[in-house]
py3Dmol code that shows the C-alpha trace and the ligand (Angstrom):
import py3Dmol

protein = """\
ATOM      1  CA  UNK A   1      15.343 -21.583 -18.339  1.00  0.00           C
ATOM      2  CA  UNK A   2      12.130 -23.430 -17.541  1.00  0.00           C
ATOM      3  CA  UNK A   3      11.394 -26.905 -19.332  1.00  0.00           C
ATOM      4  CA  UNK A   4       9.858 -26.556 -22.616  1.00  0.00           C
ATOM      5  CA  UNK A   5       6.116 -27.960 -23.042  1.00  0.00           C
ATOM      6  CA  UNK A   6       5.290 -29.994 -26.751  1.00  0.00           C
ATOM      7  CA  UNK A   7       1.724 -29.248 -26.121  1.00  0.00           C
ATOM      8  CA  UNK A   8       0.595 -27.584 -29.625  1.00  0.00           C
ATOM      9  CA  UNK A   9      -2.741 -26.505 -28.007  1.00  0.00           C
ATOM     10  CA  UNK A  10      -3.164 -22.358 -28.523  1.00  0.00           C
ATOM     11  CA  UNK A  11      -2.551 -20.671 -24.939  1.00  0.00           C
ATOM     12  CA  UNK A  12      -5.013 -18.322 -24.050  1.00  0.00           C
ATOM     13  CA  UNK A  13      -4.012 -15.335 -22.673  1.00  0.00           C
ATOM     14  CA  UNK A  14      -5.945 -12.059 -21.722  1.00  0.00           C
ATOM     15  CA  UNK A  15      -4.732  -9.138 -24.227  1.00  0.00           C
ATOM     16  CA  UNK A  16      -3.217  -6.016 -22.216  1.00  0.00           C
ATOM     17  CA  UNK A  17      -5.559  -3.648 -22.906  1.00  0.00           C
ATOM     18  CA  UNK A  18      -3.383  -1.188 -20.965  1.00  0.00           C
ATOM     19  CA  UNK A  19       0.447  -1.570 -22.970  1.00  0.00           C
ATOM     20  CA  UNK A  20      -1.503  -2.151 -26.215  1.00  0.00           C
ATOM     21  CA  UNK A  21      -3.259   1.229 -26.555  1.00  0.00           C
ATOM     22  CA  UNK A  22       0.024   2.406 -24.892  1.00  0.00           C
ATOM     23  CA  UNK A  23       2.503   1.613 -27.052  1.00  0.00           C
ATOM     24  CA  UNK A  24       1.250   0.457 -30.422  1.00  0.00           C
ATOM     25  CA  UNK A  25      -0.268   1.866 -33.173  1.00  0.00           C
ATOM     26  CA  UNK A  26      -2.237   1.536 -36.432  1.00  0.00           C
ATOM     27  CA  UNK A  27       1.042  -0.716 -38.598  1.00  0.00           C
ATOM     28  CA  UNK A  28      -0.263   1.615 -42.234  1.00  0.00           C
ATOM     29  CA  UNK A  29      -0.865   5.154 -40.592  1.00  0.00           C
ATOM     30  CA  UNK A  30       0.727   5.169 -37.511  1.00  0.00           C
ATOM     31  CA  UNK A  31      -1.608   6.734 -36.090  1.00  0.00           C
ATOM     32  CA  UNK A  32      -3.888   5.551 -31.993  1.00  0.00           C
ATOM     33  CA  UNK A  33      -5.594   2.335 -32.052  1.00  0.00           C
ATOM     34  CA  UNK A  34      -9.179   1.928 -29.498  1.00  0.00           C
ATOM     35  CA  UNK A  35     -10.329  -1.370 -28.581  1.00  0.00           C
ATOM     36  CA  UNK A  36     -13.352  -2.684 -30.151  1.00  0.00           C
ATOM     37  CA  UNK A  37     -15.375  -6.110 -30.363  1.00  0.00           C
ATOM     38  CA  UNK A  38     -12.657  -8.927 -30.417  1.00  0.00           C
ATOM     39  CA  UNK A  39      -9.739  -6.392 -31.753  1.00  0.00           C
ATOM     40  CA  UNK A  40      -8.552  -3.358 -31.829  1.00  0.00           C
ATOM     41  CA  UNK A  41      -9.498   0.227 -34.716  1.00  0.00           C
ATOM     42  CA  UNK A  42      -7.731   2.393 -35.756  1.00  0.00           C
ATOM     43  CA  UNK A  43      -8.736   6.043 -35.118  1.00  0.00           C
ATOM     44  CA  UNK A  44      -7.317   7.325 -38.346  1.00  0.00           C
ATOM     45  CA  UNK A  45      -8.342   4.948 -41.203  1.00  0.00           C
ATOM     46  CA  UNK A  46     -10.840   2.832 -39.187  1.00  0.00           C
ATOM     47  CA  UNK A  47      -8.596  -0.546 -40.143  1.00  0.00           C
ATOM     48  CA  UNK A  48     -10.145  -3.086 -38.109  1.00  0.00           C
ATOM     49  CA  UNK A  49      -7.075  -5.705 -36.300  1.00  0.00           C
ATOM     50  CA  UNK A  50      -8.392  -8.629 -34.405  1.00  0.00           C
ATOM     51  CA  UNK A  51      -6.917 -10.134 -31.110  1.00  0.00           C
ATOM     52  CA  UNK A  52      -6.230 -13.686 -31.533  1.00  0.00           C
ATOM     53  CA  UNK A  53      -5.429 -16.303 -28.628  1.00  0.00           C
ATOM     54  CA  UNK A  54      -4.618 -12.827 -26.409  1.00  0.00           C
ATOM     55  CA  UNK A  55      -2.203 -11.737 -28.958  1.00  0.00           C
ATOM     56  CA  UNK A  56      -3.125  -8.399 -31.497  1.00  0.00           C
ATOM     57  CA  UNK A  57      -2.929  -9.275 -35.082  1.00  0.00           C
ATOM     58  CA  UNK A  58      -0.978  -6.545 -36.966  1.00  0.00           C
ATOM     59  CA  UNK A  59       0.085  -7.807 -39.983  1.00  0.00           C
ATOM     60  CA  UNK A  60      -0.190  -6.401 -43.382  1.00  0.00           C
ATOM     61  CA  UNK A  61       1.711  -8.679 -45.429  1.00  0.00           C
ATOM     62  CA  UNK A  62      -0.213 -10.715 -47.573  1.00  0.00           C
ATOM     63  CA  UNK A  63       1.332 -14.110 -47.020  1.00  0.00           C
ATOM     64  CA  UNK A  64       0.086 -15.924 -49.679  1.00  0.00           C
ATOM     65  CA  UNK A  65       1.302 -13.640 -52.171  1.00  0.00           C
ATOM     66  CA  UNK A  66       4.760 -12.721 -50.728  1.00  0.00           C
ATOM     67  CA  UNK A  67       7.678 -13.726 -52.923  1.00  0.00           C
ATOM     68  CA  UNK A  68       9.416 -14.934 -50.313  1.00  0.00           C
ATOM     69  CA  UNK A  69       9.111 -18.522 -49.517  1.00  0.00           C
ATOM     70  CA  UNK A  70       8.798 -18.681 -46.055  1.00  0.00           C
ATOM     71  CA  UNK A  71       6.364 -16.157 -46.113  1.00  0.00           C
ATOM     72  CA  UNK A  72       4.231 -18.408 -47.975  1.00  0.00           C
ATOM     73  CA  UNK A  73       4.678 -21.129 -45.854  1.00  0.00           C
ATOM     74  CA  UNK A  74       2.840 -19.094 -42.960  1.00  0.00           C
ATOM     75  CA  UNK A  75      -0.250 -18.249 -45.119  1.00  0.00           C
ATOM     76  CA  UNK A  76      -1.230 -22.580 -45.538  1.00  0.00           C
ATOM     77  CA  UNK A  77      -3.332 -23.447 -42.489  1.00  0.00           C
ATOM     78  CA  UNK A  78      -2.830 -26.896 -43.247  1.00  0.00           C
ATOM     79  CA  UNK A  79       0.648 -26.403 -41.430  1.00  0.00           C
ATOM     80  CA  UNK A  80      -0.315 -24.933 -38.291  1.00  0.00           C
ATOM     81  CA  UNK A  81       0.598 -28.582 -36.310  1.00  0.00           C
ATOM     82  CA  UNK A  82       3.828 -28.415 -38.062  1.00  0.00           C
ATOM     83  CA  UNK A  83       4.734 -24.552 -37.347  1.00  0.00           C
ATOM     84  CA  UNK A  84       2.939 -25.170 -33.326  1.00  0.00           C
ATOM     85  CA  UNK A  85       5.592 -27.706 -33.377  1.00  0.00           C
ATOM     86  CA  UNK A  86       8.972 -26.402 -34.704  1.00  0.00           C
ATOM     87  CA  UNK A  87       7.718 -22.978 -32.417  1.00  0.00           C
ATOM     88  CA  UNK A  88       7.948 -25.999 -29.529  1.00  0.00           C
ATOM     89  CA  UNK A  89      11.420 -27.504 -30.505  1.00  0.00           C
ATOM     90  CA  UNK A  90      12.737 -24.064 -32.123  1.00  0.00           C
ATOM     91  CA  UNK A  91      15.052 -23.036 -28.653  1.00  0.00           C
ATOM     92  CA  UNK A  92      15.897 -26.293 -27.091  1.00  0.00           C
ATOM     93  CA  UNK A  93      16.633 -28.095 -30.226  1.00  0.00           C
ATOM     94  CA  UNK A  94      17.152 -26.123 -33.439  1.00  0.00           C
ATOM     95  CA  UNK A  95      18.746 -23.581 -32.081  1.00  0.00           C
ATOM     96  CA  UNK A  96      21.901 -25.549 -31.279  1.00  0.00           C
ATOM     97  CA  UNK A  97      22.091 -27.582 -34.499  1.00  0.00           C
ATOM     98  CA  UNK A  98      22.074 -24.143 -36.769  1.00  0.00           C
ATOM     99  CA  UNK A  99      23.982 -22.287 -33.787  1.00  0.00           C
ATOM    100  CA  UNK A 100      26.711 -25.098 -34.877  1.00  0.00           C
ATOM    101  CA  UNK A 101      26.438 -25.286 -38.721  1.00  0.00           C
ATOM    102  CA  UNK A 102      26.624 -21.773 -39.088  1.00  0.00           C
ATOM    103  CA  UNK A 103      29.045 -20.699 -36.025  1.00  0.00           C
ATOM    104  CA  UNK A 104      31.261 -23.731 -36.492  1.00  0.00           C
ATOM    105  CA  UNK A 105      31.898 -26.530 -34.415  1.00  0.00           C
ATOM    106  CA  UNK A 106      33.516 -25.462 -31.934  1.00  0.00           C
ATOM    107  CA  UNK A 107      30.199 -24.690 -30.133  1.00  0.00           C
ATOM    108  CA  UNK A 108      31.136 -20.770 -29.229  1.00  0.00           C
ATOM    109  CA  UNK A 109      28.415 -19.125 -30.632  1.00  0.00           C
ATOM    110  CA  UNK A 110      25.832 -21.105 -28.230  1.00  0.00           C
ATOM    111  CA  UNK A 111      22.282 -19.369 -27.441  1.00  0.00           C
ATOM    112  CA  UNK A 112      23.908 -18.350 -24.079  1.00  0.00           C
ATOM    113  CA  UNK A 113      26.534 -16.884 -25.329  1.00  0.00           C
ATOM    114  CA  UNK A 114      24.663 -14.877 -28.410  1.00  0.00           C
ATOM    115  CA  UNK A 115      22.411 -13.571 -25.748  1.00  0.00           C
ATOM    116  CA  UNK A 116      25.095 -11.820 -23.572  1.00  0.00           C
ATOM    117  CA  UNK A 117      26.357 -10.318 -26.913  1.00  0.00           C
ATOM    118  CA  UNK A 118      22.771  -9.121 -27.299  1.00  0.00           C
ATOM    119  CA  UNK A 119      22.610  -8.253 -23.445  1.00  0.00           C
ATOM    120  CA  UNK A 120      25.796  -6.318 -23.753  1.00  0.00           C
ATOM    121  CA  UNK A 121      24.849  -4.228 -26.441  1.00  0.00           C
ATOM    122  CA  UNK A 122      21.184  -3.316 -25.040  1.00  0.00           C
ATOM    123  CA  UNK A 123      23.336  -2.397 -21.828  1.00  0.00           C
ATOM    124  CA  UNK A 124      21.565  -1.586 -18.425  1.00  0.00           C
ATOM    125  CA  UNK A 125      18.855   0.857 -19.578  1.00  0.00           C
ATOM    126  CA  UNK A 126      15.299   0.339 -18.830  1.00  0.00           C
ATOM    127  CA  UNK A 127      12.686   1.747 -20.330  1.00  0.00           C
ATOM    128  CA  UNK A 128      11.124   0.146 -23.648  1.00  0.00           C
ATOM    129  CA  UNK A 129      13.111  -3.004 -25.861  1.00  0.00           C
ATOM    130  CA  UNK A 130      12.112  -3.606 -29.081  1.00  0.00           C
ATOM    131  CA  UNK A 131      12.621  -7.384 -30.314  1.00  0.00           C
ATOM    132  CA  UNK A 132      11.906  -7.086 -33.923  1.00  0.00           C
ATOM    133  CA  UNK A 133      11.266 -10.409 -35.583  1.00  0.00           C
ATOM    134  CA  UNK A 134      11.184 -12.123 -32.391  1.00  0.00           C
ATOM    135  CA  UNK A 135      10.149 -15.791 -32.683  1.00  0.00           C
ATOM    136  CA  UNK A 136       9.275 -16.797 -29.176  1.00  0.00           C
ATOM    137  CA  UNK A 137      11.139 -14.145 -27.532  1.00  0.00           C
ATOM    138  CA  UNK A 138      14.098 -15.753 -27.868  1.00  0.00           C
ATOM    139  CA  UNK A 139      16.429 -12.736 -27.050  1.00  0.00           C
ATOM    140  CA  UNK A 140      13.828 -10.287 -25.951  1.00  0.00           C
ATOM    141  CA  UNK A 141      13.350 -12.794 -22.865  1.00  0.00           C
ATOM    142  CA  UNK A 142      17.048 -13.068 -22.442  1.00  0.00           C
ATOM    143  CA  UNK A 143      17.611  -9.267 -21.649  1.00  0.00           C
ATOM    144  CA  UNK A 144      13.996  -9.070 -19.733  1.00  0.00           C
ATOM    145  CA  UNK A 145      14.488  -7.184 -16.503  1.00  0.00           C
ATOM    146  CA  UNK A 146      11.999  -5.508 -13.977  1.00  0.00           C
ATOM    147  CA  UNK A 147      12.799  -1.896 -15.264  1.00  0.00           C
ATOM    148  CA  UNK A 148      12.181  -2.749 -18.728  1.00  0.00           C
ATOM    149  CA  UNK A 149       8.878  -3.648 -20.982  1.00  0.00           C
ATOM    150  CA  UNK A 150      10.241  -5.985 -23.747  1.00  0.00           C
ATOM    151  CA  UNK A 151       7.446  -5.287 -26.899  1.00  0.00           C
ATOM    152  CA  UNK A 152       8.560  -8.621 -29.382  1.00  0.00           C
ATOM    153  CA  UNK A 153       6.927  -8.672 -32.865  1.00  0.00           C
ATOM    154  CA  UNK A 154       6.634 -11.742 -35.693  1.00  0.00           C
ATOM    155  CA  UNK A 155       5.025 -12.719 -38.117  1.00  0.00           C
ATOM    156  CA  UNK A 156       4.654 -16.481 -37.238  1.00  0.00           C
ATOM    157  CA  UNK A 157       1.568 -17.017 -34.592  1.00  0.00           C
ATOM    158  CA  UNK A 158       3.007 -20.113 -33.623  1.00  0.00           C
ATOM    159  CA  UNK A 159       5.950 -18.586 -32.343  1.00  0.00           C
ATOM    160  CA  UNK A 160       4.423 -15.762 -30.267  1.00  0.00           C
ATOM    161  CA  UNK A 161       2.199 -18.306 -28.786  1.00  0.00           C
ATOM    162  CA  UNK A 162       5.141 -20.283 -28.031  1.00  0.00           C
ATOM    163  CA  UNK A 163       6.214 -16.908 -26.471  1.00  0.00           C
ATOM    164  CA  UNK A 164       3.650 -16.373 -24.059  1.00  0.00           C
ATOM    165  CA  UNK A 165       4.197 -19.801 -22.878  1.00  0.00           C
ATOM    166  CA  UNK A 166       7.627 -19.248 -22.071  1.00  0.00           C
ATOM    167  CA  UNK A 167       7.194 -15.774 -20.305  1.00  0.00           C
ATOM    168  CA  UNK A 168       4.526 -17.790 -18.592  1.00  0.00           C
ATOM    169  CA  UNK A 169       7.072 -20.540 -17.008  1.00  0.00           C
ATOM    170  CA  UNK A 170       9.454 -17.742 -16.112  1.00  0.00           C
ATOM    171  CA  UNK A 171       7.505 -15.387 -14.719  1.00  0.00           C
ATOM    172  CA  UNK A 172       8.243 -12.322 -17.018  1.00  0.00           C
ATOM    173  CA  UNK A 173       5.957 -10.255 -16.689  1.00  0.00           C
ATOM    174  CA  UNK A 174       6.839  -7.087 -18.862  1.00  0.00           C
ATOM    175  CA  UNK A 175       7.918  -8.984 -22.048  1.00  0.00           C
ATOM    176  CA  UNK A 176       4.144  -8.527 -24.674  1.00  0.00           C
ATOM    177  CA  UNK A 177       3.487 -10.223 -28.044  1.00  0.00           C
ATOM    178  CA  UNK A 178       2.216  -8.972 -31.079  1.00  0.00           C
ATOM    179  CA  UNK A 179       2.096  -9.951 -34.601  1.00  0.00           C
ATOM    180  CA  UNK A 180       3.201  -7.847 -37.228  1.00  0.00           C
ATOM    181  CA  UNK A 181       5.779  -7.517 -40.131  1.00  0.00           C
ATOM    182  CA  UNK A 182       9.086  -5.609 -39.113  1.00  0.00           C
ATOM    183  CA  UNK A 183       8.572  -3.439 -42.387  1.00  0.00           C
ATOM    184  CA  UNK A 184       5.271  -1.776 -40.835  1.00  0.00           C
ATOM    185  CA  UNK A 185       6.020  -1.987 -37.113  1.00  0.00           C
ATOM    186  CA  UNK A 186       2.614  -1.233 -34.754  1.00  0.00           C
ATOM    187  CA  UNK A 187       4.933   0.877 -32.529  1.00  0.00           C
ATOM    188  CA  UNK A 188       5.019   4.808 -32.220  1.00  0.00           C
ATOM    189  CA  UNK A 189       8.213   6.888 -33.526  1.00  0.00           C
ATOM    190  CA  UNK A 190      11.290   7.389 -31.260  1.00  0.00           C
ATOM    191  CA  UNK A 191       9.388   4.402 -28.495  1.00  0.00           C
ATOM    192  CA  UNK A 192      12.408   2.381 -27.730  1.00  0.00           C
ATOM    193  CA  UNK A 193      15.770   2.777 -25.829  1.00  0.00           C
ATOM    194  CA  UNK A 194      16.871   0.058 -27.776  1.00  0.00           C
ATOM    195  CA  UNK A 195      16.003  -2.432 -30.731  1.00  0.00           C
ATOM    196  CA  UNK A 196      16.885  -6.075 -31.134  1.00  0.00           C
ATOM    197  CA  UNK A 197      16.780  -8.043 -34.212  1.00  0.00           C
ATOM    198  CA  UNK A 198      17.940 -11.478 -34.088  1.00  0.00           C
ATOM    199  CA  UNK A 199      17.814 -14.310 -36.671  1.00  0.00           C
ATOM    200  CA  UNK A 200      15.425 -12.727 -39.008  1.00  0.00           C
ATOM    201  CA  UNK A 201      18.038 -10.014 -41.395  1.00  0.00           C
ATOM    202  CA  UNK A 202      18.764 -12.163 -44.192  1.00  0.00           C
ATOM    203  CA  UNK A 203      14.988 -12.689 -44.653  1.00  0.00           C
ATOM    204  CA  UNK A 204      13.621  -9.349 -45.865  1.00  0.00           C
ATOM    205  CA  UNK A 205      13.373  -8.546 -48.978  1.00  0.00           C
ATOM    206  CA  UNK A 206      14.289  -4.916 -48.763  1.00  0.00           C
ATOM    207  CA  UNK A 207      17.178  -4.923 -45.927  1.00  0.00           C
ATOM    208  CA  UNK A 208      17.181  -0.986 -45.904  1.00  0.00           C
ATOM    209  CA  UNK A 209      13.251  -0.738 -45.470  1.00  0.00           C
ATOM    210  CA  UNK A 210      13.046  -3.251 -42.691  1.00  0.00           C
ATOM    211  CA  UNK A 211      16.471  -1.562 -40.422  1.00  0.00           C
ATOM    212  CA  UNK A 212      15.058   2.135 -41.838  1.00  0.00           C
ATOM    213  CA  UNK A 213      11.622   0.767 -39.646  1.00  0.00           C
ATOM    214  CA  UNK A 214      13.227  -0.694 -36.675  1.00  0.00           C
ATOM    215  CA  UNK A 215      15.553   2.920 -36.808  1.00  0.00           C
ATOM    216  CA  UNK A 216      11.973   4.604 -37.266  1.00  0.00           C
ATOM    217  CA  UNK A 217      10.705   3.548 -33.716  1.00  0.00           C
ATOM    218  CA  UNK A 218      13.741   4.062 -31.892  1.00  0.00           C
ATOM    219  CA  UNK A 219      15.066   7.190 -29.992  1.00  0.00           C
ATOM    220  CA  UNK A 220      18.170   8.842 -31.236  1.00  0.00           C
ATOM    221  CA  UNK A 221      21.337   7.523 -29.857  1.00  0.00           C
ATOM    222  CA  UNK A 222      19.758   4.106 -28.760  1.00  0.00           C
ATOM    223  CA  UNK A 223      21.660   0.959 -29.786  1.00  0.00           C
ATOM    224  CA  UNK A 224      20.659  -1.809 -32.359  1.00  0.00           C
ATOM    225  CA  UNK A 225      21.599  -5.051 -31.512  1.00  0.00           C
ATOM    226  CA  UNK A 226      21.431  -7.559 -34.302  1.00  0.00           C
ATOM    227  CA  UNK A 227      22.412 -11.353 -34.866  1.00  0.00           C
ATOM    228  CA  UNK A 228      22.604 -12.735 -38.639  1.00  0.00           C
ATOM    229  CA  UNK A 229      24.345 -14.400 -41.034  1.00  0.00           C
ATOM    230  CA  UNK A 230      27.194 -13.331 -43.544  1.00  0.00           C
ATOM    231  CA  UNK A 231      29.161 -14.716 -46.063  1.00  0.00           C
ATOM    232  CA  UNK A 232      32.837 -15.039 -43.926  1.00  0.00           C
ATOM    233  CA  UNK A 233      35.203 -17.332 -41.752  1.00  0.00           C
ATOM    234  CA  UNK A 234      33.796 -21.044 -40.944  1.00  0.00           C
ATOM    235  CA  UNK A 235      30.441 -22.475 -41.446  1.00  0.00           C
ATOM    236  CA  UNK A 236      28.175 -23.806 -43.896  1.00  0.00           C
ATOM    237  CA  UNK A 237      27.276 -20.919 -45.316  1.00  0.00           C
ATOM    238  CA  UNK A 238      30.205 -20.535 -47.185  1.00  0.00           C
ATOM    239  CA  UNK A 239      28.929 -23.423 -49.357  1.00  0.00           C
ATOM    240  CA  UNK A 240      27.951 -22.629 -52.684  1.00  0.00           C
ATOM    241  CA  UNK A 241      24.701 -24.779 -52.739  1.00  0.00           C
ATOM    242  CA  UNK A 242      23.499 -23.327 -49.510  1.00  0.00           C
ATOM    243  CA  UNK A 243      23.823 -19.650 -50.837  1.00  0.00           C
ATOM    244  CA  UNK A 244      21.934 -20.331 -53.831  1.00  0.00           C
ATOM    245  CA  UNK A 245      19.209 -21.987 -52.176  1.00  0.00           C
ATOM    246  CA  UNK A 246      19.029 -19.366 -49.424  1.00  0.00           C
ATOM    247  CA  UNK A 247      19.085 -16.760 -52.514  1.00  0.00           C
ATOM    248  CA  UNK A 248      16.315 -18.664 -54.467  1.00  0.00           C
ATOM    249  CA  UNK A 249      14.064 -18.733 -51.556  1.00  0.00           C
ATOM    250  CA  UNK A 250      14.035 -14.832 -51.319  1.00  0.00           C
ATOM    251  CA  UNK A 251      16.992 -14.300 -48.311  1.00  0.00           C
ATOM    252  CA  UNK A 252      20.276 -12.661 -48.984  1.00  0.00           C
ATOM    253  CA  UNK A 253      23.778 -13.729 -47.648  1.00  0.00           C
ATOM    254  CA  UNK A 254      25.951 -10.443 -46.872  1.00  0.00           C
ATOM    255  CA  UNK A 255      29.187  -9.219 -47.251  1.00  0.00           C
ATOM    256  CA  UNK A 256      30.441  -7.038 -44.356  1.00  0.00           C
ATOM    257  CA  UNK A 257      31.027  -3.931 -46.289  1.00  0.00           C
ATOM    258  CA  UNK A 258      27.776  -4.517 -48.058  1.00  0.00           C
ATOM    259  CA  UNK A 259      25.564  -5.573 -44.341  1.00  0.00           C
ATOM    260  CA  UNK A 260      27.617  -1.763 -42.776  1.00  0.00           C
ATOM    261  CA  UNK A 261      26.321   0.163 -45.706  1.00  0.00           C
ATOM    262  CA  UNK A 262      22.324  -0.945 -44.796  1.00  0.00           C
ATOM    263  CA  UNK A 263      23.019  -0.229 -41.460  1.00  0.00           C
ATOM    264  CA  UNK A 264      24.462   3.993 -42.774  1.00  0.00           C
ATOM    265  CA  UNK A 265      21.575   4.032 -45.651  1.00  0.00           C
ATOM    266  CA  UNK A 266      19.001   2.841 -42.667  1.00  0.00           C
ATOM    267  CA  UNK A 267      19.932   5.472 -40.248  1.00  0.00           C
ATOM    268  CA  UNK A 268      22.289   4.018 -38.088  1.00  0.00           C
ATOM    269  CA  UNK A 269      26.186   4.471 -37.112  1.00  0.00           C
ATOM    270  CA  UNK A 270      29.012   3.511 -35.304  1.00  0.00           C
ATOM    271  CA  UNK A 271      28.554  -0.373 -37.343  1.00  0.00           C
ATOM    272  CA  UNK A 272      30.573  -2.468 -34.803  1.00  0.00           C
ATOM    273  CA  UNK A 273      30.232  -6.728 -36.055  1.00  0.00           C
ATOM    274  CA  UNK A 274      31.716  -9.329 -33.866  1.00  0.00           C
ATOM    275  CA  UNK A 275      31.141 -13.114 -35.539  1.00  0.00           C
ATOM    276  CA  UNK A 276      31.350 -16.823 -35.153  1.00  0.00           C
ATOM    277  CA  UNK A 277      31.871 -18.633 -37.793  1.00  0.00           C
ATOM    278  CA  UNK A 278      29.219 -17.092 -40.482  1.00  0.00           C
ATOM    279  CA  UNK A 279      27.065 -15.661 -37.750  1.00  0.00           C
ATOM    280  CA  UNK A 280      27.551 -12.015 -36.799  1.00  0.00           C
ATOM    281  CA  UNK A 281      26.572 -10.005 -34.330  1.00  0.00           C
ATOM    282  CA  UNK A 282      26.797  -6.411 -34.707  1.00  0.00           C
ATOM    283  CA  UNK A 283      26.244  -3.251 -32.695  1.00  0.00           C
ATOM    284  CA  UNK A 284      24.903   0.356 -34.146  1.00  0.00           C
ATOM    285  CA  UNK A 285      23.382   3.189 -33.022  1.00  0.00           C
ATOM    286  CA  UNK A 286      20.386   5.445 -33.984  1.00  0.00           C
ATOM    287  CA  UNK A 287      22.404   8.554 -35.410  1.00  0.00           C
ATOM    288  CA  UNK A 288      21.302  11.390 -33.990  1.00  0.00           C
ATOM    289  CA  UNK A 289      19.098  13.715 -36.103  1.00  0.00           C
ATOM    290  CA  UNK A 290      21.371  16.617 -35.520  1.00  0.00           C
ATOM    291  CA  UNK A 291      24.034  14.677 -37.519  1.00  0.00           C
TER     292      UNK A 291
END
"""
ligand_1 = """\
1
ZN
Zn -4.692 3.264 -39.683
"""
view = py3Dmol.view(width=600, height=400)
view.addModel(protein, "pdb")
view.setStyle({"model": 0}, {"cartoon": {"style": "trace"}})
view.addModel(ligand_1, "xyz")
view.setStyle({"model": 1}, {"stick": {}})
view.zoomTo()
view.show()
């Protein structure tokens, strides 16, 4: 990996024109986007979504009024600094510390080693990756390769900036940015050979909705590879307090059973979880629609 800069200033990057009217789509109707004056239309409903710093702004969500905490968080401007910063510090130095508290000591479930699970599941296919929820491409960039285009979605700016600095550094060029929520991806129907979704699960608050979306974009038979957190084994998470704070602030803590029964209701089979500590990683695919 390439050092990691602390600058906080916004990297400007010249939008894709080409992969964005490609690929993605209006987030409400689904339906072509055309470039405009500083963002793109939709065809359909005329939705205008500006381009900000290089990166399309697809988001519906209204922050502000989410009832989920960290949602909220996003919508005050007064923490930009703060959210520019922990998008700076998020790979080389959180990621370890909650890697550990929530894998177990031991050190196993490092970032490495997460993203060969993740790079074993996606397999060698090409074609199109879908990181879902992607922070600064954390995985997406992990399982980047010349015969694939890596689309990564999230919500938080600072983290997609933070993004195209990395893929920057390392020279990557097929991995693109965009922000929008995971429950109304920008992305056509049946896009990707496979779908990534790592860190993010236990945030939604409709766990069905948000796979049911990632399952919507996907072609059939095409594997899901997620990393999240469930209630099980070592790690902090088995703590009472932390539950019921990670409850309160709009996240849910699975059960196995309950976590394979999302994945059936969303579309998906073949549930296959491997975990550290309280973080799991588990394996699905798309079920075919002749099922
Ligand atoms: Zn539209």
């Amino acid at each position: 990996m390439a050092s990691h800069s602390l600058d906080i200033e916004p990297t400007v990057r010249k939008t894709d024109d080409e992969w964005i009217r490609s690929y993605c789509v209006c987030p409400v109707c689904k339906q072509d986007l055309e470039s405009v004056q500083g963002g793109l239309s939709c065809r359909a409903c005329a939705r205008i979504w500006p381009i900000l710093n290089g990166i399309p702004d697809l988001t519906v969500v209204k922050f502000a009024e989410s009832n989920s905490f960290d949602m909220r968080m996003l919508a005050k401007r007064d923490l930009s600094a703060l959210l520019n910063f922990a998008a700076s510090v998020y790979e080389p130095w959180i990621y370890p510390i909650v890697s550990r508290l929530y894998g177990g000591w031991d050190g196993t479930s490092t970032l490495k080693r997460l993203g060969q699970d993740i790079s074993d599941i996606v397999g060698p296919r090409g074609g199109f990756i879908l990181d879902a929820a992607c922070g600064p491409g954390t995985y997406g960039r992990r399982v980047a390769s010349p015969s694939r285009t890596i689309l990564g979605i999230d919500i938080c700016m600072s983290m997609l900036r933070q993004g195209v600095r990395y893929v920057e550094e390392e020279h990557l060029p097929n991995v693109h940015f965009a922000r929008a929520a995971v429950e109304a991806l920008p992305f056509r129907t049946g896009l990707f050979d496979a779908a990534i979704n790592a860190g993010s699960l236990n945030h939604f608050p409709d766990t069905v909705l948000a796979l049911r979306e990632i399952n919507r974009t996907m072609k059939a038979g095409a594997p899901l590879a997620v990393m999240c957190f469930y209630a099980g084994g070592r790690g902090i998470i088995n703590s009472k307090s932390v539950r019921e704070r990670a409850e309160k602030r709009g996240g849910h803590i699975f059960e196995l059973p309950e976590l394979e029964r999302y994945a059936t209701e969303a579309g998906f089979e073949d549930f296959r979880p491997h975990t550290y500590g309280s973080i799991l990683v588990f394996s699905a695919r798309k079920t075919p629609a002749e099922h």
